[in-house]
C-alpha positions, 0 to 999 in steps of 0.5 A: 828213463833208468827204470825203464831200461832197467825193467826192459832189460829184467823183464827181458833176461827172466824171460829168456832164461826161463825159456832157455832153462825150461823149454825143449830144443831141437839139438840135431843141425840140419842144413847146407851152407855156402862158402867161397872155395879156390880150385887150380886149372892149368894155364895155357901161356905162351913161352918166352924163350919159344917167341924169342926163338920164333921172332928173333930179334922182334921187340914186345911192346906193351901197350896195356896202359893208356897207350891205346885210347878208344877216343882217339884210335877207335878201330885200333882199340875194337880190333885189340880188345874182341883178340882172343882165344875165341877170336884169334884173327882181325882186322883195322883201318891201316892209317889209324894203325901208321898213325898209332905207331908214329905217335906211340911206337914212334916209327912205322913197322911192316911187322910187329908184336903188340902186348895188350892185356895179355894178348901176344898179338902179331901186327903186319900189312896185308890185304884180307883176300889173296886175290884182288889187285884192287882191294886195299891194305889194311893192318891185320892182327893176329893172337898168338896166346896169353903172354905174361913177363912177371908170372913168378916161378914158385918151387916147391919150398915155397908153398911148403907152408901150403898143403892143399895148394900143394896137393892139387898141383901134384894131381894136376902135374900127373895129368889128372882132372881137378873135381871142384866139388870135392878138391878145393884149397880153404879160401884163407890159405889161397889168400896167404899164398896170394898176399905172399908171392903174388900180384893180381895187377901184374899177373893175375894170380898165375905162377909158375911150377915145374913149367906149367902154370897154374892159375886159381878157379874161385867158387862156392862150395856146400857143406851139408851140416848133419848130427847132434850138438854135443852139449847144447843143452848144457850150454843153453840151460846154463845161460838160462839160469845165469840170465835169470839170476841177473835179472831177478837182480835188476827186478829188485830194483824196480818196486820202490816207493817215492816220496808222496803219494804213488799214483799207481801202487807197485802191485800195479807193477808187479801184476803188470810185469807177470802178464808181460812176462807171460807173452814174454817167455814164448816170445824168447823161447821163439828168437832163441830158435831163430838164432839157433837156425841162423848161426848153428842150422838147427831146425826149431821145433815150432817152424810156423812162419806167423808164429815165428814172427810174431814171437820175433817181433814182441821181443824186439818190439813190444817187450820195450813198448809194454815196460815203457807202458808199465814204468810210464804208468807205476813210476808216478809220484804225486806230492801235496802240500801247503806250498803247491803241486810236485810231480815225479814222473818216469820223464820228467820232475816238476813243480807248481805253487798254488799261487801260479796255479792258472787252470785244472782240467782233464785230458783224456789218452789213447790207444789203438786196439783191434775189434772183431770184425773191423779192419782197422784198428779204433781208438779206446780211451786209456786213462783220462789224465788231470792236466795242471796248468801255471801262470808261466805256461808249465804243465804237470800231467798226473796220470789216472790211477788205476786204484779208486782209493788212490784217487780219493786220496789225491784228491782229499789232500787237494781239499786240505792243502788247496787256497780257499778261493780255488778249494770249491772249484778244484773239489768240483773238478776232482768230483768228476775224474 
């Protein structure tokens, strides 16, 4: 198997530094690319000192935890959960609300404040119309604002080390309006800030600055890539030549004779690595454009999708099925001697003694080409294989050379080393490969 990965990878480097060396390309980046982006807004939070004053001595009770079940408070929980600022007024089933807070606030209370998820809520007893002696009473819920204890107070020596948030909070504390597509903070630099001083789970990256709080606005921002590459070309024809030169390198490694008899002489391997080569450099010459417009947005200069594609595919795909092919075919030893039958073959090396010998007999392989006219691809005979078969079941397959001298010379050392009983039989059966 090295000599297949070794003609995969030289086959594969010539070929692209061939193409990167030789071929024209498209050096001007052209595009529009999406990246996440943070922009500040002015949050509207209700001051603690203010619901102090308006509500002295009134104790806030948070129940954001697990307090307020669903299950066993139904009514409670739709009531808290639709409060907001689109809907700053409801109502619920009185008893579920005394019965929620004789277990959880642990006495009833005409009046009370009810932190839930940030929400201020004011809770009381009522009836939901002024008029009416005979309409019951019910616990009315009321919004009274976002509310957050742990919004941390940042000053302006703490985000020294940030700049663009920096930035857009003066331009928000002068009353101006923040345009998201034009001022933004560099995603990485909000992360830091965050990580440093906030705590999404506790005050869901709000702070506090100069009395106003601010909270992030996250976004996708485009930056339109225009102009030439400086250098492109230099860069990719060096690439070029240095992966030519390394797989020149691996190449003469690939034509080497074993010892015996080569099924398929390394000329055979030569004229098959030159027509592989010759599908091989359009094909890198087509994914090196491919990833030029996937990382650098540089348009190719051939933007036809099949041909694209087909490029793509041969040198992904078909560039290790042929060198499998090739190696597969050319790598094939054959030695024969008074003592049996060797075979070195890409996978596998074997050996049978002319005394186990059991039966000899053709195998024919094949493969699916495409015919003009027919939709389907039909099976053509690619080689017609000599199959050795031992008395203990083990097989040697000896591929069939392309070269007609080749097979006289297999099969005349099958005449001179063969047992007598079994040379007329083998000479009939080689007669007719």
């Amino acid at each position: 198997m090295k000599i297949w990965l070794r003609r995969m990878f030289a086959l594969g480097l010539i070929s692209l530094g061939i193409a990167l060396t030789f071929l024209p390309f498209n050096e001007t980046r052209s595009g529009v690319i999406e990246r996440e982006a943070v922009s500040l807004q002015k949050q509207e939070l209700l001051n603690p000192d203010e619901i102090n004053a308006r509500f002295p001595g009134v104790e806030i009770r948070d129940i954001t935890g697990s307090e307020l079940n669903p299950d066993d408070y139904p009514d409670l929980f739709r009531a808290f959960i639709n409060l907001g600022e689109d809907w700053t007024n409801d109502s619920g089933d009185l008893g579920e609300w005394n019965r929620f807070q004789r277990s959880v606030l642990q006495g009833v209370s005409t009046s009370r404040l009810i932190l839930f998820r940030e929400s201020l809520i004011i809770c009381s007893v009522g009836k939901k119309h002024e008029s009416g002696a005979d309409i019951p009473e019910v616990a009315l819920f009321t919004h009274l604002g976002r509310y957050n204890l742990n919004i941390k107070k940042l000053s302006e020596s703490d985000l020294a080390d940030y700049p663009a948030i920096t930035r857009l909070l003066k331009i928000l504390d002068a009353g101006d309006k923040l345009d998201f597509e034009s001022e933004t903070i560099p995603k990485d630099e909000w992360d830091r800030m965050a990580d440093r001083y906030l705590d999404p789970l506790v005050d869901s990256q709000t702070f506090n600055f100069s009395g106003n709080f601010y909270g992030p606005e996250f976004g996708l921002e485009a930056i339109n890539l225009k102009g030439r590459v400086s250098g492109l070309r230099t860069i990719l024809k060096v690439i070029g030549v240095i992966s030519v030169l390394i797989g020149f390198l691996l190449v003469r490694r690939l034509y080497f004779w074993k010892k015996g008899i080569m099924v398929n002489p390394q000329g055979i391997a030569v004229l098959y690595d030159i027509i592989t080569l010759l599908f091989a450099i359009p094909s890198a010459y087509m994914i090196v454009n491919t990833v030029l417009k996937m990382t650098m947005y540089i348009p190719p200069i051939i933007e036809e999708v099949f041909i694209v594609f087909m490029g793509n595919f041969f040198f992904c795909a078909g560039i290790p099925i042929v060198t499998l092919f090739t190696s597969r075919f050319t790598s094939q030893s054959v030695e024969i001697d008074s003592e049996g039958i060797h075979v070195d073959s890409l996978i596998e090396e074997g050996s049978i003694p002319w005394e186990s010998l059991d039966s000899m007999d053709f195998s024919d392989e094949y493969v699916l080409v495409g015919r003009v006219g027919v939709g389907i691809p039909i099976p053509r005979q690619l080689q017609k294989n000599l199959k050795l078969k031992s008395k203990t079941k083990q097989r040697l397959i000896i591929n069939e050379p392309q070269l007609k001298s080749v097979k006289r010379q297999i099969a005349l050392r099958f005449e001179q080393h063969a047992p007598d009983h079994l040379r007329d039989k083998i000479k009939k059966l080689l007669a007719k490969w």
